[in-house]
C-alpha positions in Angstrom: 84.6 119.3 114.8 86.6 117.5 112.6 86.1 113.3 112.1 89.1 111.1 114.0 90.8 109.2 111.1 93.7 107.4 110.6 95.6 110.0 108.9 94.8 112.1 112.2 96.5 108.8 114.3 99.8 109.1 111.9 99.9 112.8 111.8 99.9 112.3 115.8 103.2 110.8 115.6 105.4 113.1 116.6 103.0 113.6 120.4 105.1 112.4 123.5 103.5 110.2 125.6 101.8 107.6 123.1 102.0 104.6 124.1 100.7 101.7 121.8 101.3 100.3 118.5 99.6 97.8 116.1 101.5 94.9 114.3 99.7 93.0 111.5 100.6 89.2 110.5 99.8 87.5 108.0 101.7 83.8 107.6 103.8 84.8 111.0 105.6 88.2 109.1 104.8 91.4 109.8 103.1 92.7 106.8 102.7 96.2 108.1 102.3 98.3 111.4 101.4 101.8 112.7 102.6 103.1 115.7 102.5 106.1 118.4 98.4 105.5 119.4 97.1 106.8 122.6 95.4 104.2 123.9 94.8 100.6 124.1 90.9 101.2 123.4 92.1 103.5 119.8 94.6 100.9 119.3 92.2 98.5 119.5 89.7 100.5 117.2 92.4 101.0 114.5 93.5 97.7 114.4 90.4 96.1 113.7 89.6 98.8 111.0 92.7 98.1 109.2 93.3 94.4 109.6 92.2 94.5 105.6 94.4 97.2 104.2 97.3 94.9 105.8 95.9 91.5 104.6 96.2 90.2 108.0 95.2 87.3 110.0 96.2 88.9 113.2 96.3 92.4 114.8 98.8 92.2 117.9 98.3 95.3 120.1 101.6 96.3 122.0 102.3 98.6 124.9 105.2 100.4 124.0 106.0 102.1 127.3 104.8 100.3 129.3 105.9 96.5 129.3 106.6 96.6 125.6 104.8 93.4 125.2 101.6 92.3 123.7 98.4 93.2 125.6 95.7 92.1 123.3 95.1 90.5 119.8 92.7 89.6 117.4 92.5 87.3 115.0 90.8 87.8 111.0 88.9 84.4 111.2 87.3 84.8 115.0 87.0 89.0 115.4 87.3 88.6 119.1 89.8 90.0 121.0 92.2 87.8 123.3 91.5 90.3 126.3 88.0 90.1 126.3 87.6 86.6 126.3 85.9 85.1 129.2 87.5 81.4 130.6 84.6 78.5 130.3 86.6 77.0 133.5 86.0 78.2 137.0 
C-alpha cells in the first residue's frame, strides 16, 4: 500500500465531494493554500504539516460545502487548535 502524501491530497483534486481547504497567514495575507481535502481531521493533519513550507503563523481550516466558513485554526506560536480548546469558565 502506498504512503498518503501531500502530492496524493493535490492529485485528489479533481474528486467531487471534497469538502475542506487550508489557508495559511502570515502578517494577515494569505501566503498560500491547498484545497479540495476530505476531511476536517486530513485537513487538520495537512495543515499543521505544512504550516512551514507556507511561512505561516496561522493555518485556517474552512468548510467549503458546508458553511464555507472557518471551523478550526491553529496558530505557529501556540500548536493548539481553536476547536479543541477546552473553556477554564463553567
Amino acid at each position: 500500500m502506498r504512503p498518503v502524501t501531500l502530492g496524493f491530497y493535490l492529485q485528489a483534486s479533481h474528486i467531487p465531494g471534497m469538502a475542506y481547504r487550508v489557508e495559511f497567514r502570515k502578517d494577515g495575507v494569505v501566503s498560500g493554500e491547498i484545497h479540495d481535502l476530505e476531511d476536517r481531521e486530513t485537513a487538520k493533519l495537512v495543515a499543521v504539516e505544512q504550516m512551514a513550507r507556507f511561512d505561516a503563523e496561522i493555518a485556517i481550516v474552512i468548510d467549503v460545502d458546508g458553511r464555507g466558513v472557518e471551523v478550526a485554526a491553529i496558530t505557529r506560536e501556540a500548536m493548539v487548535w481553536d476547536d479543541e480548546q477546552i473553556s477554564g469558565a463553567l
